[in-house]
TORTIDREN-810745 format. One record per atom (N, C-alpha, C): residue in one letter; atom name; x, y, z. Coordinates in steps of 0.1 Angstrom, whole numbers. Example, Ala and Ser with C-alpha at 12.3 -4.5 7.8 and 13.67 -1.06 7.14 Angstrom:
(A,N,(132,-57,78))
(A,CA,(123,-45,78))
(A,C,(132,-33,78))
(S,N,(128,-22,71))
(S,CA,(137,-11,71))
(S,C,(129,0,79))
end
This chain:
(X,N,(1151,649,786))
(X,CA,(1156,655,798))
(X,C,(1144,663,804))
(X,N,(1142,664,815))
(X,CA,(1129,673,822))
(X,C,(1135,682,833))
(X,N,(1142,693,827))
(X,CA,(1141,702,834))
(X,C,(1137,709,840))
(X,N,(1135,715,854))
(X,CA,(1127,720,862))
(X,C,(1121,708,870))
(X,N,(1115,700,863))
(X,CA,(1103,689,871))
(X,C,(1109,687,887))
(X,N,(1100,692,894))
(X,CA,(1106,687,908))
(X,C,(1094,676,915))
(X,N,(1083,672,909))
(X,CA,(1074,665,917))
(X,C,(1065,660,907))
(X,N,(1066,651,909))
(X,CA,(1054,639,900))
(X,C,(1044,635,909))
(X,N,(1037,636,902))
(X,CA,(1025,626,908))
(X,C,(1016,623,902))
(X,N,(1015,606,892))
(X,CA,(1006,603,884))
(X,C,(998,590,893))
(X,N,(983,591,897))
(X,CA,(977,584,906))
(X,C,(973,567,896))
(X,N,(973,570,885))
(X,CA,(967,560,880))
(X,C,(973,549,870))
(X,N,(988,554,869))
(X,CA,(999,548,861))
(X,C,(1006,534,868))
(X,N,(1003,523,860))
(X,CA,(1008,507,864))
(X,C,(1024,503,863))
(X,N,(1028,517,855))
(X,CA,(1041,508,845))
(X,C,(1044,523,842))
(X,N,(1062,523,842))
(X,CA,(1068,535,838))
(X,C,(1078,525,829))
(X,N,(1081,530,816))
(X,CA,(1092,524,808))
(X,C,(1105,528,808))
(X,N,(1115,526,796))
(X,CA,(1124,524,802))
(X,C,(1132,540,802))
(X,N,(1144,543,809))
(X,CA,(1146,556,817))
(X,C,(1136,568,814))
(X,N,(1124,564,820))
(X,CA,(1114,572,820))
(X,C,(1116,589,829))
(X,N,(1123,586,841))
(X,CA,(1130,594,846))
(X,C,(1139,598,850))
(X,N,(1149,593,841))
(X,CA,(1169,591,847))
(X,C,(1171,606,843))
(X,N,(1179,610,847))
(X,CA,(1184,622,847))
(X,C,(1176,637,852))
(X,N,(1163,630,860))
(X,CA,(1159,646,860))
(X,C,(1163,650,874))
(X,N,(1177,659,869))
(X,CA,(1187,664,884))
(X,C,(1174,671,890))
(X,N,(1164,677,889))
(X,CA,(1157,684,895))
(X,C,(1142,676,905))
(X,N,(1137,666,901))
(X,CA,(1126,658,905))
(X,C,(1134,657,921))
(X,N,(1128,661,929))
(X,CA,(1126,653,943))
(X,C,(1118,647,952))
(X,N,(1103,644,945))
(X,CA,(1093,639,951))
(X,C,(1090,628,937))
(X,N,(1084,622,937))
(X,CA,(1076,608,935))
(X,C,(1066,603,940))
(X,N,(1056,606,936))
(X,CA,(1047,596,943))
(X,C,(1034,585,926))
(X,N,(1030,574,930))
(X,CA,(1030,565,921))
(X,C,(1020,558,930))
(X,N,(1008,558,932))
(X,CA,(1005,549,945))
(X,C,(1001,534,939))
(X,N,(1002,536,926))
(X,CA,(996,522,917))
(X,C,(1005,516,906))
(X,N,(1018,524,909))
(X,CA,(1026,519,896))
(X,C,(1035,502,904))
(X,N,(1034,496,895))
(X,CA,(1037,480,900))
(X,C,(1049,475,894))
(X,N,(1052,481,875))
(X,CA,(1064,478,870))
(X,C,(1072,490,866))
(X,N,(1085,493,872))
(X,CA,(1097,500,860))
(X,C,(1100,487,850))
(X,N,(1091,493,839))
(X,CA,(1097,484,827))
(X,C,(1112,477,824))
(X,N,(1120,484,826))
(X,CA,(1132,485,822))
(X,C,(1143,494,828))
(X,N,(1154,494,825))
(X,CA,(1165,498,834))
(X,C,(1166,512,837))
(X,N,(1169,518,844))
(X,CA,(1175,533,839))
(X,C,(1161,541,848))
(X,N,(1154,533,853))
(X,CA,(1139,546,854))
(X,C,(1139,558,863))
(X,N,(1151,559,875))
(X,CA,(1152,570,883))
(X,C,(1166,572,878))
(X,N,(1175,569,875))
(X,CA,(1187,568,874))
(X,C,(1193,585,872))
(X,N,(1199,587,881))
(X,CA,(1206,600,880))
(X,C,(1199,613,883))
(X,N,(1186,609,890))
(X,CA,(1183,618,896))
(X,C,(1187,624,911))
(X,N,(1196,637,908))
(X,CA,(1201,637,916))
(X,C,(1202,644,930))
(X,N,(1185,650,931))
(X,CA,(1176,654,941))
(X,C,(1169,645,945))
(X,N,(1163,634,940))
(X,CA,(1153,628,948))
(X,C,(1161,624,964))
(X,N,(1152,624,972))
(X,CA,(1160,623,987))
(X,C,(1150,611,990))
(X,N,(1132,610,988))
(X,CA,(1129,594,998))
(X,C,(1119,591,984))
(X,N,(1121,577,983))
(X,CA,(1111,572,974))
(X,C,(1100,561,982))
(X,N,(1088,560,979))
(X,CA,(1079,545,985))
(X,C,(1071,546,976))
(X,N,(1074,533,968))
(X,CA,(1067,526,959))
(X,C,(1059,514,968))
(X,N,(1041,516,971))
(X,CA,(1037,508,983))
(X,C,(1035,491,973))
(X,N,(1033,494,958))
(X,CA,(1031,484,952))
(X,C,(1042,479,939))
(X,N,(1049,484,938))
(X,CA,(1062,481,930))
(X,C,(1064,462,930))
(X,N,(1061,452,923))
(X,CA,(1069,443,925))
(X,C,(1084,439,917))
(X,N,(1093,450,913))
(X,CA,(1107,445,907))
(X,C,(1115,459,908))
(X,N,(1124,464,911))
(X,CA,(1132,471,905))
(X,C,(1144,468,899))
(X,N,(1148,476,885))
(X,CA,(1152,469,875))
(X,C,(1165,472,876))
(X,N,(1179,468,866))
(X,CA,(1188,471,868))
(X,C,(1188,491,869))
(X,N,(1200,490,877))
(X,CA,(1206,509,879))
(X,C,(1193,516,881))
(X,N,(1179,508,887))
(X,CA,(1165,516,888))
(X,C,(1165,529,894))
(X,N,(1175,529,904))
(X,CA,(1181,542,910))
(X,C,(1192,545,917))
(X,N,(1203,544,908))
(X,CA,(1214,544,904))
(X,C,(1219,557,903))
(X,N,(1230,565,904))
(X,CA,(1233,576,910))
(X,C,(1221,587,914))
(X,N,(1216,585,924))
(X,CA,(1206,592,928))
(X,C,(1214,593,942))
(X,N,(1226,607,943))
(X,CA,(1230,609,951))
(X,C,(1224,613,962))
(X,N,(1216,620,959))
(X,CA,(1203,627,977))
(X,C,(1194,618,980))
(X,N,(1189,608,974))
(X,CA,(1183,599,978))
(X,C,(1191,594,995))
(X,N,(1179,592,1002))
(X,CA,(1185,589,1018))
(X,C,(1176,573,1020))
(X,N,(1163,573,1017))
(X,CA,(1160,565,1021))
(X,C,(1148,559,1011))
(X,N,(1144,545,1009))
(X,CA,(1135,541,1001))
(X,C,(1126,529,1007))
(X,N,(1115,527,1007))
(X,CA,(1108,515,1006))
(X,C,(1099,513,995))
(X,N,(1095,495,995))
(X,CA,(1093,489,982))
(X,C,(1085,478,994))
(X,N,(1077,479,999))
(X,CA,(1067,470,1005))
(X,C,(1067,455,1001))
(X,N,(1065,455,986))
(X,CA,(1063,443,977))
(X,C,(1072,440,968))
(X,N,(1083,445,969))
(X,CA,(1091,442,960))
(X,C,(1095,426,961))
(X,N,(1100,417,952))
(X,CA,(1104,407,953))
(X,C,(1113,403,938))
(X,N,(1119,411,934))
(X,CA,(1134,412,924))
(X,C,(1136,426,930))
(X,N,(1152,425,927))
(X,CA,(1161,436,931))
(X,C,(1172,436,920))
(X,N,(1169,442,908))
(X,CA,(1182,443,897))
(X,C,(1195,444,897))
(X,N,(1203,440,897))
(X,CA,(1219,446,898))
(X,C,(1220,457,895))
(X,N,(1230,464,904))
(X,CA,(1231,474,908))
(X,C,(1222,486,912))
(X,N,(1206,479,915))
(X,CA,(1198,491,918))
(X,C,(1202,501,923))
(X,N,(1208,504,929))
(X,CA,(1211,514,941))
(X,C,(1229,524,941))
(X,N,(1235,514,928))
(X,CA,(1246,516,931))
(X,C,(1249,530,925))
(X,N,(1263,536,932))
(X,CA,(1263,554,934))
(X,C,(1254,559,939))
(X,N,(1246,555,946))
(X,CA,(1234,562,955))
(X,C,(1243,562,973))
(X,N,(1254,575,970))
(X,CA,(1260,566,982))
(X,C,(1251,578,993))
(X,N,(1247,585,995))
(X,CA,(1238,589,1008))
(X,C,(1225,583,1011))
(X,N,(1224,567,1006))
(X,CA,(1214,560,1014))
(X,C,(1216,557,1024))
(X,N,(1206,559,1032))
(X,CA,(1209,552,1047))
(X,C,(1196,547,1051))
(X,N,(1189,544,1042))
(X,CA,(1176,531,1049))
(X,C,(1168,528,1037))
(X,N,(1167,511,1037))
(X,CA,(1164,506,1028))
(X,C,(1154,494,1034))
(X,N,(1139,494,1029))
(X,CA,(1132,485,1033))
(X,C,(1125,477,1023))
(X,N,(1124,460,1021))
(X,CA,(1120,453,1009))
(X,C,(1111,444,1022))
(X,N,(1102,443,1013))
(X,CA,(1093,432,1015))
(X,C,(1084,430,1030))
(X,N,(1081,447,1033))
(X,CA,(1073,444,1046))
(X,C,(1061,442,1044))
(X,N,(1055,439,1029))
(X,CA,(1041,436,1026))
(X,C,(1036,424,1027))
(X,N,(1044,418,1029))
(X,CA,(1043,399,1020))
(X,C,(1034,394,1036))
(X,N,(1021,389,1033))
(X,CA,(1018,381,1044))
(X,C,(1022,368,1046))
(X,N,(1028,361,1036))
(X,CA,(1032,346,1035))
(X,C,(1048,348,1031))
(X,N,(1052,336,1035))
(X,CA,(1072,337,1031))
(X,C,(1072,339,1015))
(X,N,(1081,347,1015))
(X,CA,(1080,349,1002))
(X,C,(1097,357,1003))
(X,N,(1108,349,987))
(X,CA,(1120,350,989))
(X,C,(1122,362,973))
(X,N,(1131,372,980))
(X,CA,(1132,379,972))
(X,C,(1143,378,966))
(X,N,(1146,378,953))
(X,CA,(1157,376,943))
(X,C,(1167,389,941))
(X,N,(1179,389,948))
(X,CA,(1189,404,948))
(X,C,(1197,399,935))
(X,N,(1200,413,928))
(X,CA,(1210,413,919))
(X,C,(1225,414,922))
(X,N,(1234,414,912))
(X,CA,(1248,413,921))
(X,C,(1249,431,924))
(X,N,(1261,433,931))
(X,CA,(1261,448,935))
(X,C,(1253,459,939))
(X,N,(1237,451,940))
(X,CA,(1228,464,942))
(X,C,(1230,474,954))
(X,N,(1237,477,959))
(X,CA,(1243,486,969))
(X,C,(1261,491,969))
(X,N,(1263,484,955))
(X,CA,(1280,491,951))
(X,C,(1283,505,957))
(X,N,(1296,507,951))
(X,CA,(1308,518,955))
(X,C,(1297,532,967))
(X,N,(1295,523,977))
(X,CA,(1296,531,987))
(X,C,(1287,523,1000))
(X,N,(1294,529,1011))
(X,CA,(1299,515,1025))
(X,C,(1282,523,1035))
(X,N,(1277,528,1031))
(X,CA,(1266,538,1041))
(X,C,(1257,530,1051))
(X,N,(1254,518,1043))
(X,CA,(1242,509,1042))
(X,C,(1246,495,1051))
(X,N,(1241,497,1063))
(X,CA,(1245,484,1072))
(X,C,(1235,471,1073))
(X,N,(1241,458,1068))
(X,CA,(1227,452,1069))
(X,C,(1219,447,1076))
(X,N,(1221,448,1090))
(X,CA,(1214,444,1101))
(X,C,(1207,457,1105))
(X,N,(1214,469,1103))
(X,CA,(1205,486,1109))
(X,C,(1198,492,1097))
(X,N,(1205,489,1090))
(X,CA,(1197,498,1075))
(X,C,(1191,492,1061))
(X,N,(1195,481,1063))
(X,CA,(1184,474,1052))
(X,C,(1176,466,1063))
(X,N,(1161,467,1058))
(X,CA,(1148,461,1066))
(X,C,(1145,454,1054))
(X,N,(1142,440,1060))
(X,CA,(1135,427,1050))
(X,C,(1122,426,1063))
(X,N,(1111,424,1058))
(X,CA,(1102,419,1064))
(X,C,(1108,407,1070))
(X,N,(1093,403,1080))
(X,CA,(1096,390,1086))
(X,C,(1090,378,1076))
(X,N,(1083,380,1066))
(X,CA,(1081,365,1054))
(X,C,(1092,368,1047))
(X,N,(1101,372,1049))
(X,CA,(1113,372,1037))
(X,C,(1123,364,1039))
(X,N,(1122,353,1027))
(X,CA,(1137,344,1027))
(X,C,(1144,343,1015))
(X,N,(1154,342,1015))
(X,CA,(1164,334,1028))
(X,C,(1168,347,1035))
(X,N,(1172,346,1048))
(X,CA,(1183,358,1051))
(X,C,(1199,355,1052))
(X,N,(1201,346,1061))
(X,CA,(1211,342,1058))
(X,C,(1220,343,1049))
(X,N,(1231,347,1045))
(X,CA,(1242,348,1038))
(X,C,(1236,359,1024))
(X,N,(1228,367,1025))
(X,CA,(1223,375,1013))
(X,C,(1230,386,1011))
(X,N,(1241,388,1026))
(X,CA,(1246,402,1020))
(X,C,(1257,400,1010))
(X,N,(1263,389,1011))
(X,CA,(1276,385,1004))
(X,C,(1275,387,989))
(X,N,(1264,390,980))
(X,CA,(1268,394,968))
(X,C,(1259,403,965))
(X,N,(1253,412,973))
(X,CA,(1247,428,969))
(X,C,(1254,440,974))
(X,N,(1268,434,979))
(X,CA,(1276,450,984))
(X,C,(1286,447,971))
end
């Protein structure tokens, strides 16, 4: 548990393992400008201040990666291309979500089931942003709500 911690910032770190920072009700900043992998599940989960995350080089977030993180409002992942089940789910005051505005070439990102569960905030034509190399679009929202 890390009590108090309101702000991280490790410049040189590739990889955070697994719930490296779930539960710290108190963290509301993040910054990571080089971390590429959450190892494993659980790595923001339940943090319940963080309000905006941008991971510019992140390629996966893992199952529940940020998962009841109720203040969280908005996130981008530039490079992401996996999206875990339920990343997002109980995160219900998101309201803007952007994947894959990095990719110069098409490039299809793999969603898990429910990654935007029990809560309606998130529209997918106004509030989730896919880059323009991102496929498929078509029919992707049908199993991430």
């Amino acid at each position: 548990m890390c009590l108090n911690l309101e702000e991280v910032y490790i410049p040189l770190t590739e990889e955070i393992g697994r719930g490296g920072f779930s539960n710290c009700e108190s963290l509301k900043s993040v910054d990571f400008p080089l971390l590429k992998t959450l190892k494993v599940s659980h790595s923001f989960a339940g943090c319940t201040s963080l309000v905006s995350v941008n991971f510019p080089l992140l390629t996966e977030i893992p199952v529940n990666g940020f998962s009841a993180c109720s203040s969280l409002v908005s996130a981008t992942f530039p490079l992401v291309s996996k999206v875990g089940n339920s990343a997002f789910s109980y995160s219900e005051n998101l309201r803007y979500v952007s994947f894959g505005t990095g990719f110069a070439e098409e490039t299809e990102i793999v969603f898990g089931r429910y990654v935007f569960s029990c809560y309606m905030n998130i529209t997918p034509n106004a509030d989730l942003e896919l880059g323009e190399n991102v496929l498929p679009k078509p029919n992707l929202y049908s199993k991430i709500w």
